[in-house]
The first five atom37 places (N, CA, C, CB, O) and aatype in JSON, in Angstrom:
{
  "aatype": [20, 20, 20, 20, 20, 20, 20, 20, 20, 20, 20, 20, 20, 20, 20, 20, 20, 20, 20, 20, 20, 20, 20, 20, 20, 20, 20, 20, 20, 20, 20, 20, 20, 20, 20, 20, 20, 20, 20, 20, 20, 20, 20, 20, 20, 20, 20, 20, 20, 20, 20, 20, 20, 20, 20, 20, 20, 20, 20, 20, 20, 20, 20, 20, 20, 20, 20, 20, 20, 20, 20, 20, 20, 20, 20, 20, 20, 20, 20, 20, 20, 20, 20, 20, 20, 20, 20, 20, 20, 20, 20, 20, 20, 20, 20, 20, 20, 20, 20, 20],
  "atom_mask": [
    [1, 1, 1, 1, 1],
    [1, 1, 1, 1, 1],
    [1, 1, 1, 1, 1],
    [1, 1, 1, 1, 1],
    [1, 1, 1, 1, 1],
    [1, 1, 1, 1, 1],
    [1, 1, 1, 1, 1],
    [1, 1, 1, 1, 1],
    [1, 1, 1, 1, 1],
    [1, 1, 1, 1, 1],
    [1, 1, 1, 1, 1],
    [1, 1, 1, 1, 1],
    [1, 1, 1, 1, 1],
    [1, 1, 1, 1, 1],
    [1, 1, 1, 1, 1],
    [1, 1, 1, 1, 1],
    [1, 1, 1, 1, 1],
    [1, 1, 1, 1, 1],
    [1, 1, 1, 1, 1],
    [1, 1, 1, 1, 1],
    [1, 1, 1, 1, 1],
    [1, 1, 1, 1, 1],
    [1, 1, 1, 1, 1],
    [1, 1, 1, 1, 1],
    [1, 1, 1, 1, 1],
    [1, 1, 1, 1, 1],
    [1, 1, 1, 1, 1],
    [1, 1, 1, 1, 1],
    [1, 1, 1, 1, 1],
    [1, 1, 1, 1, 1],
    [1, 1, 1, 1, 1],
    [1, 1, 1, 1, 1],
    [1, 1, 1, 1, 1],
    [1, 1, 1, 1, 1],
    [1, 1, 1, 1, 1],
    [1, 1, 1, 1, 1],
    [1, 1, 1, 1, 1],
    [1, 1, 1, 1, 1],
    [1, 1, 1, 1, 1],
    [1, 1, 1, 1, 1],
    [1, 1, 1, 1, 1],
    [1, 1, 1, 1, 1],
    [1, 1, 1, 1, 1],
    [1, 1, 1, 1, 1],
    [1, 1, 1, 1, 1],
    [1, 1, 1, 1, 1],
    [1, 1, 1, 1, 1],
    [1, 1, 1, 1, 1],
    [1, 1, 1, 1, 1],
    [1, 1, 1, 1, 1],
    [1, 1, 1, 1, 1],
    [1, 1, 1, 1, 1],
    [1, 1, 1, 1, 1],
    [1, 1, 1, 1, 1],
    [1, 1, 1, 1, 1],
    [1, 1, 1, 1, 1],
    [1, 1, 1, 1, 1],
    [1, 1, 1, 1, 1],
    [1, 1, 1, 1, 1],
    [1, 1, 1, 1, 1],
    [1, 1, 1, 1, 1],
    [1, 1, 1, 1, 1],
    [1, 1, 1, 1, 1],
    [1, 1, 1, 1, 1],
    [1, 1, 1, 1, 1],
    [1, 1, 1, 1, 1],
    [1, 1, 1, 1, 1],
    [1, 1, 1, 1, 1],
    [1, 1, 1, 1, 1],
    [1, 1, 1, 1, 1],
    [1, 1, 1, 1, 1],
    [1, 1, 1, 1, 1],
    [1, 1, 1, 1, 1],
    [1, 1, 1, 1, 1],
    [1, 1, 1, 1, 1],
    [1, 1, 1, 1, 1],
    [1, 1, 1, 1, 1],
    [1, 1, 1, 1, 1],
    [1, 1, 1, 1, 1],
    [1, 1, 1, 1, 1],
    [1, 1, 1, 1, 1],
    [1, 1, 1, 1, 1],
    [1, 1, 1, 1, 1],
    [1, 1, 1, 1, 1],
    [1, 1, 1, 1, 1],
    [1, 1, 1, 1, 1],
    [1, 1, 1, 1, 1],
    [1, 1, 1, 1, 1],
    [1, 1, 1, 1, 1],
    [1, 1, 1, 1, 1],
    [1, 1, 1, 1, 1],
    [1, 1, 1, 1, 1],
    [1, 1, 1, 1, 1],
    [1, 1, 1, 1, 1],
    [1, 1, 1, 1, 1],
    [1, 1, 1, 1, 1],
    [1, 1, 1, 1, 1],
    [1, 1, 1, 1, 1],
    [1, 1, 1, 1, 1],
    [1, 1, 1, 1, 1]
  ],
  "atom_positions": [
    [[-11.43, 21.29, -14.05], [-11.19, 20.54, -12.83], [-11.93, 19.2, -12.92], [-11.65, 21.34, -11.57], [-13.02, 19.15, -13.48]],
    [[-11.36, 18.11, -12.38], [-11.81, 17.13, -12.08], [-12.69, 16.64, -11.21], [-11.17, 16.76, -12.0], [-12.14, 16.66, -10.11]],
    [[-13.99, 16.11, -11.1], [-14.69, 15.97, -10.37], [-14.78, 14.86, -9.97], [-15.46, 16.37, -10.62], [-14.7, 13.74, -10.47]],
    [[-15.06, 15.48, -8.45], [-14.85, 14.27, -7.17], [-15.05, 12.67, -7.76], [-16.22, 14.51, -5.78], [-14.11, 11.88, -7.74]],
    [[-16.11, 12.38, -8.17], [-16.86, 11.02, -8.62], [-15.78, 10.27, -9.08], [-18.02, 11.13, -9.82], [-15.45, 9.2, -8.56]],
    [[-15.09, 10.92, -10.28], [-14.09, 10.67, -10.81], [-12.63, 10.13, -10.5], [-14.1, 11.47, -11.18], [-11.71, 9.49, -11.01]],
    [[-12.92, 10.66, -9.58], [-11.26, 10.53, -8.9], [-11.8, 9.52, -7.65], [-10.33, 12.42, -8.17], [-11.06, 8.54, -7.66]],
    [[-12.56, 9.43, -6.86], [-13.46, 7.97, -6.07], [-13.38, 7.05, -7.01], [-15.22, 8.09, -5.66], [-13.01, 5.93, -6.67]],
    [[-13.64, 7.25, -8.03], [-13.66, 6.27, -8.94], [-12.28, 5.2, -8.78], [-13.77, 7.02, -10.36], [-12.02, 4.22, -8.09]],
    [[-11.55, 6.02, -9.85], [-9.74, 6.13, -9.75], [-9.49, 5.31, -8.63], [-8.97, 7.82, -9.42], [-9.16, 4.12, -8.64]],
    [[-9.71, 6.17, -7.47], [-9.04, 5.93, -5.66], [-9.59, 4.1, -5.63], [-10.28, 7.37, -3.84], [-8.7, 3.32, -5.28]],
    [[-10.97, 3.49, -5.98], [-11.48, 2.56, -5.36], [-10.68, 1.47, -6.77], [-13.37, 2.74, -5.01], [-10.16, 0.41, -6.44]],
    [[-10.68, 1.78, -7.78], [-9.67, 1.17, -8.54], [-8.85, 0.09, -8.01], [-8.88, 2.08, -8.91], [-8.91, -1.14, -7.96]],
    [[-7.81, 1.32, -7.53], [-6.62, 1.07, -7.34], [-6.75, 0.51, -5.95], [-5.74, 2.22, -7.58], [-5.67, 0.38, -5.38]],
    [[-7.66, 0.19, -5.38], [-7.6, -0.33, -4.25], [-8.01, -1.78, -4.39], [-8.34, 0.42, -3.36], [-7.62, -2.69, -3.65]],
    [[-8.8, -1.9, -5.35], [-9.57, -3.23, -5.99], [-8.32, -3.84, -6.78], [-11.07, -2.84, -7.16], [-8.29, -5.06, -6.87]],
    [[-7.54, -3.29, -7.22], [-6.33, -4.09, -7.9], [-5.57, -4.29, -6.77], [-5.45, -3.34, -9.11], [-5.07, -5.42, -6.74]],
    [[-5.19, -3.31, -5.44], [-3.78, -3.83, -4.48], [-4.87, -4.96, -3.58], [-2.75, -2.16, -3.15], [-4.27, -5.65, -2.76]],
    [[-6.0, -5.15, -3.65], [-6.46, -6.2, -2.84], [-6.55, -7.39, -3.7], [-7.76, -5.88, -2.19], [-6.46, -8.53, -3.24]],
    [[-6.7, -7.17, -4.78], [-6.33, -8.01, -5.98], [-5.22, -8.64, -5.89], [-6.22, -7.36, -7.13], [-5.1, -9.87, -5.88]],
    [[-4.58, -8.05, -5.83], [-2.56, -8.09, -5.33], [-2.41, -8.94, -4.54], [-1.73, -6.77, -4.46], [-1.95, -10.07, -4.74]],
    [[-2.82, -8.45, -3.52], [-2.24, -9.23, -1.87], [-3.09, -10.52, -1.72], [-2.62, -8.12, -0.2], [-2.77, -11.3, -0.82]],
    [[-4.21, -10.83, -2.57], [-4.81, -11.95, -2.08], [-4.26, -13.13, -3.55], [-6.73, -11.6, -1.78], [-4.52, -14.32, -3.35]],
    [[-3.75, -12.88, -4.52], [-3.52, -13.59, -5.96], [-2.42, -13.79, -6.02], [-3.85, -12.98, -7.19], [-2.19, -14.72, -6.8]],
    [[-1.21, -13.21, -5.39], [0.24, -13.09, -5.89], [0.92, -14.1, -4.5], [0.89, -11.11, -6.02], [0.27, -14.36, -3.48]],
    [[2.54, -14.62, -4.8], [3.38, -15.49, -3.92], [4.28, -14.92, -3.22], [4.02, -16.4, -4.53], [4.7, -15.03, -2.06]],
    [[4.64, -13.9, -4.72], [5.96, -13.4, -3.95], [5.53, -11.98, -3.25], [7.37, -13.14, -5.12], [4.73, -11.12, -3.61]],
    [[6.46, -12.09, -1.97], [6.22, -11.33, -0.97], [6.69, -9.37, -1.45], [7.2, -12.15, 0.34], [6.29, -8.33, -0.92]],
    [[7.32, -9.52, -2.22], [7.52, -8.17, -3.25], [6.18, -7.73, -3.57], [8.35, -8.48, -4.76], [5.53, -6.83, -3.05]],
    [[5.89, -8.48, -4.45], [4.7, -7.63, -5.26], [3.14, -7.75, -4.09], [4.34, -8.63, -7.21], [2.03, -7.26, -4.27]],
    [[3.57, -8.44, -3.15], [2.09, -8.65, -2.23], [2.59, -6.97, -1.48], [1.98, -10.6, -0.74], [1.73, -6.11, -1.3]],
    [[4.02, -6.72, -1.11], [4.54, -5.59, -0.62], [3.84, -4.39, -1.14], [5.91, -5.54, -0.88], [3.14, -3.69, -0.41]],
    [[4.09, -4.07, -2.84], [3.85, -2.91, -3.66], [2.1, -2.75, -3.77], [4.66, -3.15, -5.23], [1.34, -1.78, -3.89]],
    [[1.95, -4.08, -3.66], [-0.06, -4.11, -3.8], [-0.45, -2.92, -2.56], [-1.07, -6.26, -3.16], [-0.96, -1.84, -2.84]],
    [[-0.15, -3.31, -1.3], [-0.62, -2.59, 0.3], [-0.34, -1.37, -0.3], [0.36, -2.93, 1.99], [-1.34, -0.71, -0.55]],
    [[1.51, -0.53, -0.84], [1.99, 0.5, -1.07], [0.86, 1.02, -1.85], [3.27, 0.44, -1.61], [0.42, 2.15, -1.67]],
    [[0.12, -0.25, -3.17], [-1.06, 0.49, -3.62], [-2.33, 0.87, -3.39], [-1.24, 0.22, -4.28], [-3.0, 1.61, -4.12]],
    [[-2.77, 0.17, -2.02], [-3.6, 0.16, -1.51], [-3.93, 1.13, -0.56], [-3.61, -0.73, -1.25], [-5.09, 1.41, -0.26]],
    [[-2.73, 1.75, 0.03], [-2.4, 2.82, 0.86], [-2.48, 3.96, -0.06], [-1.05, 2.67, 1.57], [-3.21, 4.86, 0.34]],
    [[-1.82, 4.18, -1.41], [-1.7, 5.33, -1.95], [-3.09, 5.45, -2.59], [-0.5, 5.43, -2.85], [-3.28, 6.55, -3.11]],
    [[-4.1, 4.58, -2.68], [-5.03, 4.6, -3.4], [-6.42, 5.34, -2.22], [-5.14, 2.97, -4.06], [-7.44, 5.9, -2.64]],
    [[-5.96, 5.07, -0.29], [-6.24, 5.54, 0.13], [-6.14, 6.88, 0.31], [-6.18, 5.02, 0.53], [-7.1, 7.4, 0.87]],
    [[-4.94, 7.81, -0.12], [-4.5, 9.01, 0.44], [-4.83, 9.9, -1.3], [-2.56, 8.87, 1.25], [-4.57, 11.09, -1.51]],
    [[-5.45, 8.91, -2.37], [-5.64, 9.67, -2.77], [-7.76, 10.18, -2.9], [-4.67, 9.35, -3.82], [-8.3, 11.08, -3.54]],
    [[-8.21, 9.38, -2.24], [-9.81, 9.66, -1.62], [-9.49, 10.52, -0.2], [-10.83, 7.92, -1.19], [-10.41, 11.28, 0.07]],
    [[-8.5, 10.54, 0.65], [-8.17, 11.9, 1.36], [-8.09, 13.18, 0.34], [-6.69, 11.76, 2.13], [-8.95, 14.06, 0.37]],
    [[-7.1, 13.2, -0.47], [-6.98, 14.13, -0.95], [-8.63, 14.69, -2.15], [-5.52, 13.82, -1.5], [-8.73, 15.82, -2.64]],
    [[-9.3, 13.95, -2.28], [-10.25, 14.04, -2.9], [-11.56, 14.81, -2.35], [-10.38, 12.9, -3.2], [-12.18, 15.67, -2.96]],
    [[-11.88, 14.21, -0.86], [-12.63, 14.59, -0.12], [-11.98, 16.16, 0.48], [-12.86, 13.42, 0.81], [-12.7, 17.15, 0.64]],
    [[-10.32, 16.13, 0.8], [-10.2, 17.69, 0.98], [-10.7, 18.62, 0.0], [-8.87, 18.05, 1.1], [-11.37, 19.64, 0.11]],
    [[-10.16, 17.96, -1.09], [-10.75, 19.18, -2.28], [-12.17, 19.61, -2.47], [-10.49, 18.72, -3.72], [-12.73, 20.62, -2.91]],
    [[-12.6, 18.32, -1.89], [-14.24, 18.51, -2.69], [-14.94, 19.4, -1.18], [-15.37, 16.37, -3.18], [-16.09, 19.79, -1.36]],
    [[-14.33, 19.72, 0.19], [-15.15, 20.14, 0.99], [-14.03, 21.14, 1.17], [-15.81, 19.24, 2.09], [-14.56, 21.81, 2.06]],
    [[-13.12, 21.58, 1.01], [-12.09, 22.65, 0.87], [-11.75, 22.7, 2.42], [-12.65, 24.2, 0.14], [-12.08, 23.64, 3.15]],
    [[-11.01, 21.53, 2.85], [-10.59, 21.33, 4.1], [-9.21, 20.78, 4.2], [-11.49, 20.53, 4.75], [-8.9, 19.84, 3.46]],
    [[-8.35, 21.29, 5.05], [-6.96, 20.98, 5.01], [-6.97, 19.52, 5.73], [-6.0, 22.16, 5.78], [-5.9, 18.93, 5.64]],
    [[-8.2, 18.72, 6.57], [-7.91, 17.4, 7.25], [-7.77, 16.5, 6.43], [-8.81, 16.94, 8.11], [-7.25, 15.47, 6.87]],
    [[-8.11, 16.53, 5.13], [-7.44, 15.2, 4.46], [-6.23, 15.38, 4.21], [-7.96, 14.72, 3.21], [-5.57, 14.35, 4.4]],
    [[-5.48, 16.52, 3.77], [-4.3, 16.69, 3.46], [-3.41, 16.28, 4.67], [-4.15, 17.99, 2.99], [-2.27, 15.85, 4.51]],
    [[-4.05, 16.47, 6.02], [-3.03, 16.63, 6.76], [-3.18, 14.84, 7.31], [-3.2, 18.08, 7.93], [-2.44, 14.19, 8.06]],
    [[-4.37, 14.45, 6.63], [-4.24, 12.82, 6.89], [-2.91, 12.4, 6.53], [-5.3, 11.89, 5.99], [-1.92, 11.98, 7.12]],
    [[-3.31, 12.71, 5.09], [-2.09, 11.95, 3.77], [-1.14, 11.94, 4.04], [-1.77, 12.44, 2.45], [-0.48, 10.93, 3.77]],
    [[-0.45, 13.19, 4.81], [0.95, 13.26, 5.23], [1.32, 12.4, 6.64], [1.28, 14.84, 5.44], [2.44, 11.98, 6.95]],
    [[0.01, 12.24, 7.43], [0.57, 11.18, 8.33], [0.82, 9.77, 7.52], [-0.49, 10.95, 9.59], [1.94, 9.26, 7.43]],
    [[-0.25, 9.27, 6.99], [-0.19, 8.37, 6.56], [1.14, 7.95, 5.32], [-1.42, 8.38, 6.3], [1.73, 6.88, 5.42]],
    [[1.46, 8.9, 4.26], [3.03, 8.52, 3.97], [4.05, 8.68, 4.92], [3.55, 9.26, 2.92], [5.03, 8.13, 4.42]],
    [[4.35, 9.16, 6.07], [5.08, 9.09, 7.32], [5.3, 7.58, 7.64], [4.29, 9.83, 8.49], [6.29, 6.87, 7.51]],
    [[3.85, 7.3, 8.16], [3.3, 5.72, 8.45], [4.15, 4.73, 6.96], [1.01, 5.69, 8.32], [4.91, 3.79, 7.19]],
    [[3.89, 5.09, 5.85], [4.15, 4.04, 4.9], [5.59, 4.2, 4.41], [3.15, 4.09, 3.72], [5.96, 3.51, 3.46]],
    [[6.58, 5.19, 5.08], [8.11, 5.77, 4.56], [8.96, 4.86, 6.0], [8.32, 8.14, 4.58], [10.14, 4.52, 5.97]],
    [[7.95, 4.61, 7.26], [8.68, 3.74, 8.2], [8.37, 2.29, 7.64], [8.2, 3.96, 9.81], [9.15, 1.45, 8.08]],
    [[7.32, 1.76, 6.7], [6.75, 0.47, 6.32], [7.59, -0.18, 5.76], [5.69, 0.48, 5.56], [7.98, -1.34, 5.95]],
    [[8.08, 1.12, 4.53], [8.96, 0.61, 3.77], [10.26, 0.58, 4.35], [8.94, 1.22, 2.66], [11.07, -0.15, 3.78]],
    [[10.59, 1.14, 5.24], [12.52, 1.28, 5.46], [12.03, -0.67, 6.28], [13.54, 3.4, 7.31], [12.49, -1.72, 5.81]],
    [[11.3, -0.6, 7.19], [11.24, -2.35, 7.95], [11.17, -3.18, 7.12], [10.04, -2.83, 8.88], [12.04, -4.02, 6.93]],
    [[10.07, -3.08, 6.47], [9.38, -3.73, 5.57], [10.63, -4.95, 4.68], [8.62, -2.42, 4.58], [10.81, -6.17, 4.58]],
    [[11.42, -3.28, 4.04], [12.51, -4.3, 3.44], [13.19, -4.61, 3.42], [12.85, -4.49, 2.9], [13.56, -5.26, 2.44]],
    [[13.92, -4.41, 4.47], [14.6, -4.85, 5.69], [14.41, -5.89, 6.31], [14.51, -4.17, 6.52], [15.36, -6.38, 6.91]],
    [[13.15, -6.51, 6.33], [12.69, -8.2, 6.58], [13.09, -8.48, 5.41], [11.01, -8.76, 6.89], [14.17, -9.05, 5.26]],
    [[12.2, -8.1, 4.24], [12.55, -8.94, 2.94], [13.63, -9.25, 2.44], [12.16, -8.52, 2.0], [13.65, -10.35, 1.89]],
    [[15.01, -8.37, 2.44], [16.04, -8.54, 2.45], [16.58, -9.4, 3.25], [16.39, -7.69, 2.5], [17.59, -9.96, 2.82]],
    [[16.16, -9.71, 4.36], [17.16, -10.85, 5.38], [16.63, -12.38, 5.4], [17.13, -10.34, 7.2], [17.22, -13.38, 5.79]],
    [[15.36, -12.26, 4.88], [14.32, -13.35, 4.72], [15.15, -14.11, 3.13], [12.34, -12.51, 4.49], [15.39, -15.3, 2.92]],
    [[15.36, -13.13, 2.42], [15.93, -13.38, 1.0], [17.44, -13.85, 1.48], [15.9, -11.86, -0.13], [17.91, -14.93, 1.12]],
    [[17.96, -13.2, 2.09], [19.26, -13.59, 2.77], [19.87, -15.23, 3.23], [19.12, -12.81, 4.0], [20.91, -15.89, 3.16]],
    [[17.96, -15.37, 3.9], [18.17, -16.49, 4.6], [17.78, -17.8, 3.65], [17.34, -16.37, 5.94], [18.41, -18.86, 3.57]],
    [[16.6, -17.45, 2.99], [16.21, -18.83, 2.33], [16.43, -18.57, 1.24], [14.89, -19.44, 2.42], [16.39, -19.67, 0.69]],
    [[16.83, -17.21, -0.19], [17.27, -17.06, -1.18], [16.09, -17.07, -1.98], [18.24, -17.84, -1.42], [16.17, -17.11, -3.2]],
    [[14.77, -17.04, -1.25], [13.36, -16.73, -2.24], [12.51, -16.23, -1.38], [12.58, -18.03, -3.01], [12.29, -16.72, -0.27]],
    [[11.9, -15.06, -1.93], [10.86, -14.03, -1.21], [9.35, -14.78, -1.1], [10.7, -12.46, -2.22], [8.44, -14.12, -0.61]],
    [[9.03, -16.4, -1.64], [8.23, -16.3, -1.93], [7.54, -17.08, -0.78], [8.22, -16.48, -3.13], [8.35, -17.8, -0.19]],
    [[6.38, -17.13, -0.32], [4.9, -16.6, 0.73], [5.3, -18.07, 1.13], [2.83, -16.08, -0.02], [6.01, -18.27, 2.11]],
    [[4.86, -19.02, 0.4], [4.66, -20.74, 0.59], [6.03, -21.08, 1.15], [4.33, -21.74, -1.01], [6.07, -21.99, 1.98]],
    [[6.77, -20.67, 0.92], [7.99, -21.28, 1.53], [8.7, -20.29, 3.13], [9.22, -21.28, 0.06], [9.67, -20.53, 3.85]],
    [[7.8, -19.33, 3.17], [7.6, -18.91, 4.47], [7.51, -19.2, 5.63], [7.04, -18.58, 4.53], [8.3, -18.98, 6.55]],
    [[6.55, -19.71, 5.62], [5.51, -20.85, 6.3], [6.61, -21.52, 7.36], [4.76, -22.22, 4.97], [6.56, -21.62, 8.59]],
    [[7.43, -21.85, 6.6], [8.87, -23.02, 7.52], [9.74, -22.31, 8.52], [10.27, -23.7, 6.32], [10.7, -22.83, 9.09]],
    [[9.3, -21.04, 8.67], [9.87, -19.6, 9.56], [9.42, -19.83, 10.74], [9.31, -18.04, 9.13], [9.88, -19.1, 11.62]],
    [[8.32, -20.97, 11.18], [7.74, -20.75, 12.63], [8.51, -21.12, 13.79], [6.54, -21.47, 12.81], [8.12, -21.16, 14.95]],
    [[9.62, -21.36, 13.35], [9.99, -22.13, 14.7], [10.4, -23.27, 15.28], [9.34, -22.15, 15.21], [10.53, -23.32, 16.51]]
  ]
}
């Protein structure tokens, strides 16, 4: 078995790369998949802490929380798609001209 440390480890990773993500990148895609990684990188220190104290509340976090991130994604790209629709580039800087 894998021990906890290990997998905190892993979890804070992957959270240090999707914040990596969302603050370095243009296009609104990959700033998208960074959060998706930032979220999954959360649910997997839920699932870590259930194991390590043998408690079903992280598990039953995780499942709210992909609930939460399965409605993120159906909106989510559903803007991106109509945004792409409208100006024919996903990307952040040319956003900006959306205000109004």
């Amino acid at each position: 078995m894998v021990s906890t440390n290990y997998v905190l480890i892993l979890s804070a990773t992957l959270f240090i790369i999707g914040v990596a993500g969302v603050l370095t990148r243009r296009n609104a895609l990959v700033i998208y998949m960074a959060v998706e990684l930032m979220l999954n990188a959360a649910n997997l220190a839920f699932v870590a802490f259930a194991s390590a104290f043998g408690a079903l509340d992280g598990q039953i976090a995780v499942f709210f929380v992909m609930t939460v991130a399965a409605a993120e994604v159906a909106v989510g790209l559903a803007i991106l798609v109509t945004i792409f629709h409208t100006r024919q580039s996903v990307d952040i800087d040319s956003l900006h001209q959306l205000k109004g």
